[in-house]
C-alpha beads as a LAMMPS data file, in Angstrom:
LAMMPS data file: protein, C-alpha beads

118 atoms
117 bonds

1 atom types
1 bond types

-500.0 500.0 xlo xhi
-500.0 500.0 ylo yhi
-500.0 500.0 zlo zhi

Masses

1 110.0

Atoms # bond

1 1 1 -8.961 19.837 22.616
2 1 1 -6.122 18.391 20.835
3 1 1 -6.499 17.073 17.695
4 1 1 -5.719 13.137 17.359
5 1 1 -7.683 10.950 15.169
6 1 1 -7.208 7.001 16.448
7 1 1 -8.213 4.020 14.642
8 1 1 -7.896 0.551 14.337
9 1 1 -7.094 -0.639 10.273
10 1 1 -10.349 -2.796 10.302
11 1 1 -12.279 0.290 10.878
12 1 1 -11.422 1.806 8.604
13 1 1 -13.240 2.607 4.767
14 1 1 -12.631 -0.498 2.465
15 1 1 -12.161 -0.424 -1.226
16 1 1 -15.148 -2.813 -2.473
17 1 1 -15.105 -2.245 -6.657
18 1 1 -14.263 -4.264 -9.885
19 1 1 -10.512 -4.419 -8.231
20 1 1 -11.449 -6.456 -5.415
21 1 1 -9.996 -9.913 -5.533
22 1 1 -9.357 -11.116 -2.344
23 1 1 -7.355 -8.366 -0.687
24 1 1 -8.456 -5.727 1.582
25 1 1 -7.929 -2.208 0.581
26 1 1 -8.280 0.136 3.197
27 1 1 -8.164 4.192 2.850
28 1 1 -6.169 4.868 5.918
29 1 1 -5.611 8.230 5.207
30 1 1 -8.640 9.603 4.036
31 1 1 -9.977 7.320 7.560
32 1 1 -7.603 9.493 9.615
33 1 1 -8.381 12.503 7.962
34 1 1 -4.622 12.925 6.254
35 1 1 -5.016 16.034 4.263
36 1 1 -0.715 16.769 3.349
37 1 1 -0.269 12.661 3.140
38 1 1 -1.544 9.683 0.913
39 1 1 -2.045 6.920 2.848
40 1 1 -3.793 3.446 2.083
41 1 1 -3.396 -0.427 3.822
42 1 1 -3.695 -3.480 2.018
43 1 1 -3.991 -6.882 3.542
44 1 1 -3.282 -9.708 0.577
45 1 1 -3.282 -13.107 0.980
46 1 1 -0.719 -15.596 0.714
47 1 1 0.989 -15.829 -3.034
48 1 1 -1.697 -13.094 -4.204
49 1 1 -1.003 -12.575 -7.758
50 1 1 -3.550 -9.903 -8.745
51 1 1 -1.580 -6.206 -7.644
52 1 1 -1.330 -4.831 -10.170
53 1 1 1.872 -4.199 -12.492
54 1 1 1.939 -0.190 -12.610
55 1 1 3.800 3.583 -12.259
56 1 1 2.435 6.506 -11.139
57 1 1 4.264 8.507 -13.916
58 1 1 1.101 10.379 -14.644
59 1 1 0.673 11.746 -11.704
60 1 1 4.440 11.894 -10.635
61 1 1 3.537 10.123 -7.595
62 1 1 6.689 8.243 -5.357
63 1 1 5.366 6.036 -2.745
64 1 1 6.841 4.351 0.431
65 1 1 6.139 0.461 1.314
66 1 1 6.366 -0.323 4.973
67 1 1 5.455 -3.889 5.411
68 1 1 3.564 -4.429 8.828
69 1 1 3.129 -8.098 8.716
70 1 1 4.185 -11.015 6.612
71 1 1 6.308 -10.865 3.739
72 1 1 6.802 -10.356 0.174
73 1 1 8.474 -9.701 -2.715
74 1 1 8.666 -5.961 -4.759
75 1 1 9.717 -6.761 -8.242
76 1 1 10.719 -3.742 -10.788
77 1 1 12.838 -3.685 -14.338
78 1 1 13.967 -7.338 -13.813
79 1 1 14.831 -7.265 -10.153
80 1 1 13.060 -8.577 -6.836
81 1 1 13.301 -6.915 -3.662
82 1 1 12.319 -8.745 -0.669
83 1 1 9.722 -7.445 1.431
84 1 1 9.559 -7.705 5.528
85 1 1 8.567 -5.925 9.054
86 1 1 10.943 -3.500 8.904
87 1 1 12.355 -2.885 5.567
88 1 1 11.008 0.165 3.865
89 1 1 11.241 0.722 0.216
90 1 1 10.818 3.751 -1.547
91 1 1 9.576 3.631 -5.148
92 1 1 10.045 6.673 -7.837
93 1 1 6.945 7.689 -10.095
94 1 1 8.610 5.834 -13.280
95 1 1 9.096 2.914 -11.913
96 1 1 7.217 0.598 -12.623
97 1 1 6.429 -1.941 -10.171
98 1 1 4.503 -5.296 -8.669
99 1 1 4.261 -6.859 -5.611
100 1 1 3.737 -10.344 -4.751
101 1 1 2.848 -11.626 -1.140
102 1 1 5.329 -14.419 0.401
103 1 1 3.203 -18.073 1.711
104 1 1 1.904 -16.151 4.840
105 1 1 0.219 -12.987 3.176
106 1 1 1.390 -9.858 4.148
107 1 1 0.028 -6.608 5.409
108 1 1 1.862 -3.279 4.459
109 1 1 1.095 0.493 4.579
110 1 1 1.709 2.381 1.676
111 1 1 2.281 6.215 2.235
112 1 1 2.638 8.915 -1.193
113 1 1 3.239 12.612 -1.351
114 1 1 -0.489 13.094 -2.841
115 1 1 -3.450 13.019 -0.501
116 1 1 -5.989 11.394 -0.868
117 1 1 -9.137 13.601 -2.448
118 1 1 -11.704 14.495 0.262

Bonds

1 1 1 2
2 1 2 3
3 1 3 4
4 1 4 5
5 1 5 6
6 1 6 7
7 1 7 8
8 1 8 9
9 1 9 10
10 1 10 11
11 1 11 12
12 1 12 13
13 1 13 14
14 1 14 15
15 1 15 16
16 1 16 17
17 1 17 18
18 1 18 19
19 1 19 20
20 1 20 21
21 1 21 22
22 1 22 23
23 1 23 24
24 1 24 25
25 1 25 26
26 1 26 27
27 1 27 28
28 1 28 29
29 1 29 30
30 1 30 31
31 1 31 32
32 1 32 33
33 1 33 34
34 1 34 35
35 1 35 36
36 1 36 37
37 1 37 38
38 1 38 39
39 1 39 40
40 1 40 41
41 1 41 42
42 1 42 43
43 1 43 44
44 1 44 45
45 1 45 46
46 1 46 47
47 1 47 48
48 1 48 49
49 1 49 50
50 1 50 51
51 1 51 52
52 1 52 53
53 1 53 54
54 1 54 55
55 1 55 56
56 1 56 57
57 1 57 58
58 1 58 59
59 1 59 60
60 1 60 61
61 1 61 62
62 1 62 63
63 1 63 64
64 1 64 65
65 1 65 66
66 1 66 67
67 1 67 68
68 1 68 69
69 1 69 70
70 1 70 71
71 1 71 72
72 1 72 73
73 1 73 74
74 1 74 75
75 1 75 76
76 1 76 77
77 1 77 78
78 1 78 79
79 1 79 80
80 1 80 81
81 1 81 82
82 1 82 83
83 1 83 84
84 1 84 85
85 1 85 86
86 1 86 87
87 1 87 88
88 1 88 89
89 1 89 90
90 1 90 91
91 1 91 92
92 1 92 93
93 1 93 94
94 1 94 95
95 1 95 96
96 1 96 97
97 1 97 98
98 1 98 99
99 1 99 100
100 1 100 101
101 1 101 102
102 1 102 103
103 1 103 104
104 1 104 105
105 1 105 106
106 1 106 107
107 1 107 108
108 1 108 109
109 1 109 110
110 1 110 111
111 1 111 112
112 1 112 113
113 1 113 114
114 1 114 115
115 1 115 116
116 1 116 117
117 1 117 118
């Protein structure tokens, strides 16, 4: 039997905490069953302000944007970095970073090297 796991992003788990203002968070990986791969959705809406300003320094975790719909703008040590279907930006544990959705919202994937914890 081979082993595929197949899921739509509005199945899967949702983040529903103190955090939650108006996004959805989704666990995509831990959904899928990722166990090598960190992997988590998050649908914000349009000039969302509240993602947090942060760097995974303390965990020395890099992570990959891949917007999937919409647009945005990454901003980091005084630059901006616009977001869009099809640009992918990596971003070093260090770095610190924000992201700020464009007047349509925007949906993007964000894959790490650290799995998620079962």
């Amino acid at each position: 039997m081979a082993d595929i796991t197949v899921k739509h992003i509005d199945e899967m788990e949702q983040y529903s905490g103190s955090f939650q203002k108006g996004q959805q968070f989704f666990f995509a990986g831990k959904s899928l069953g990722l166990s090598k791969l960190g992997m988590n959705a998050i649908r914000m809406p349009p000039h969302w302000e509240h993602y947090p300003e942060h760097d995974h320094v303390a965990n020395d975790e890099e992570e990959l944007y891949i917007p999937l719909e919409g647009s945005g703008t990454l901003y980091s040590e005084g630059q901006a970095y616009p977001m869009k279907r099809g640009v992918l930006i990596r971003v070093g544990a260090s770095t610190k970073r924000k992201i700020v959705p464009g007047p349509e919202g925007m949906m993007m994937l964000v894959l790490s090297d650290r799995p998620d914890p079962k």
